[in-house]
C-alpha positions as CSV (number, residue, x, y, z in Angstrom):
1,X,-5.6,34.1,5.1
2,X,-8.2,31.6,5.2
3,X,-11.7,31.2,7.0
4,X,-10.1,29.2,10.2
5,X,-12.2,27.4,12.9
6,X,-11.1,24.7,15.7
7,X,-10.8,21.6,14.7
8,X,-12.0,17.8,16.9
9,X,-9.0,15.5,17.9
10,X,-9.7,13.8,14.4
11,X,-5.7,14.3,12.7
12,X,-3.1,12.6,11.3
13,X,0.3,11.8,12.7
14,X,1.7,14.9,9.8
15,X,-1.2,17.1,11.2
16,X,-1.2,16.4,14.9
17,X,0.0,19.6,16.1
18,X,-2.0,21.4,14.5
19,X,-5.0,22.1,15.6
20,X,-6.4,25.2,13.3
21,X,-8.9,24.0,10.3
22,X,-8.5,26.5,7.0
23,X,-11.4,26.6,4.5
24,X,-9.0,26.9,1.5
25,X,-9.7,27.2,-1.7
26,X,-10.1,24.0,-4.0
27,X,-8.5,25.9,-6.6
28,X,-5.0,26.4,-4.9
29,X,-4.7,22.9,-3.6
30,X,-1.8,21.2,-6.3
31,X,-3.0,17.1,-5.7
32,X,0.3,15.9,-8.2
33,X,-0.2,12.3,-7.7
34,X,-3.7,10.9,-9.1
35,X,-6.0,9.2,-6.7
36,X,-7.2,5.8,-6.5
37,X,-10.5,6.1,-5.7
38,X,-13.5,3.7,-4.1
39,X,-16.5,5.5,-5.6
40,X,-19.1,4.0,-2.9
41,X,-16.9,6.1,-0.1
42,X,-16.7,9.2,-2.2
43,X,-20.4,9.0,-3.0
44,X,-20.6,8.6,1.1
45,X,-18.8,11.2,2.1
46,X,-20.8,13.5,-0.6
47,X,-24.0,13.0,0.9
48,X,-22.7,13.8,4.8
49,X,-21.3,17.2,3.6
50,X,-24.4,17.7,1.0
51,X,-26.6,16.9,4.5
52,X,-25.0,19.2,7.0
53,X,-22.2,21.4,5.0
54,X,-21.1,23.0,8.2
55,X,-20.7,19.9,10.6
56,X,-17.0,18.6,11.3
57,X,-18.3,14.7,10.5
58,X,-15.4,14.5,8.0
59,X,-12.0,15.2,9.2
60,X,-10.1,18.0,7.2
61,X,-7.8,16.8,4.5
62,X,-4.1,18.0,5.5
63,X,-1.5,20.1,3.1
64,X,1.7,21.0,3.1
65,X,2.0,24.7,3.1
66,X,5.4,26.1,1.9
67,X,6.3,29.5,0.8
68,X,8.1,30.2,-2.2
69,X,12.0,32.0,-1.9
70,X,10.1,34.8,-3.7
71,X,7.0,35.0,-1.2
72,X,4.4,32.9,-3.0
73,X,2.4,30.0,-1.2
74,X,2.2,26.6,-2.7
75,X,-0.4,24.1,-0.9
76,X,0.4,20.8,-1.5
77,X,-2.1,17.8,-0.9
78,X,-1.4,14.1,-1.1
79,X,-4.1,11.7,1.3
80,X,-7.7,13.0,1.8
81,X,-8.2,11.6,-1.9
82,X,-11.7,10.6,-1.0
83,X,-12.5,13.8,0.7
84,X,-11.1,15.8,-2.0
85,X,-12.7,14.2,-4.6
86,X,-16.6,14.9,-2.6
87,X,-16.1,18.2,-2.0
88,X,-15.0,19.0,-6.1
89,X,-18.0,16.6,-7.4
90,X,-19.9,19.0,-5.1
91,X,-18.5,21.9,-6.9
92,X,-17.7,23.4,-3.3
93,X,-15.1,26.4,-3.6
94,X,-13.6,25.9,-0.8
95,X,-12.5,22.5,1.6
96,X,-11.7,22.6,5.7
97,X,-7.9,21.6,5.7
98,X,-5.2,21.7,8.1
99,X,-2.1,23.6,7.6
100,X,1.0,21.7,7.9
101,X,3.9,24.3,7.4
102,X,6.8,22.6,5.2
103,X,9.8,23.2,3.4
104,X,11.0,22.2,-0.2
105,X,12.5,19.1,1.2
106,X,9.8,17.8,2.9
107,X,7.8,18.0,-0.9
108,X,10.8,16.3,-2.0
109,X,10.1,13.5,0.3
110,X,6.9,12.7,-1.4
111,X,8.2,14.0,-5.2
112,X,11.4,13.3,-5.3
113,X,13.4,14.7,-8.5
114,X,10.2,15.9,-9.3
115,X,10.0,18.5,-7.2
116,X,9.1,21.4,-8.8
117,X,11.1,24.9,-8.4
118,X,9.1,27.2,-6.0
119,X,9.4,30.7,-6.3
């Protein structure tokens, strides 16, 4: 699917069982609540990953994979604002993220009546 390498014991409580780190692409990554963001931590974390793109000195950003009733993949992202937001002012195609398979209810946990219909 994804480039895919091991990742440190760095993980949140959602992503602590998984231990696989995706490079997915910033373009399939749907971030429907808008961030608050501290610009002296995004500015931070932009010039770790502009020094050493490869190292795992920030923790992947985790999202909620769930497949669609008609096959497609959604990829769902809600913490990691400050991580997100370095690696697209970086104009990187692609950011290290852990997998966390879920269903349509666990998206409704976070969206509520907004959840959208997933085919």
């Amino acid at each position: 699917m994804y480039q895919m390498y091991r990742s440190q014991d760095s993980s949140s409580i959602h992503a602590a069982h998984v231990n696989e780190v995706h490079l997915v692409p910033m373009n399939v990554i749907i971030r429907p609540i808008p961030s608050v963001l501290d610009m002296n931590k995004v500015q931070s974390l932009m010039e770790t990953i502009r020094s050493n793109p490869d190292s795992e000195d920030v923790p992947p950003i985790d999202v909620l994979w769930i497949k669609g009733r008609e096959g497609g993949n959604y990829f769902y992202s809600f913490g990691g604002c400050h991580r997100y937001e370095a690696y697209k002012r970086l104009d990187l195609s692609s950011i290290p993220c852990k997998l966390v398979p879920s269903t349509k209810q666990d998206l409704e946990v976070y969206l509520g009546g907004s959840t959208p219909d997933l085919l």
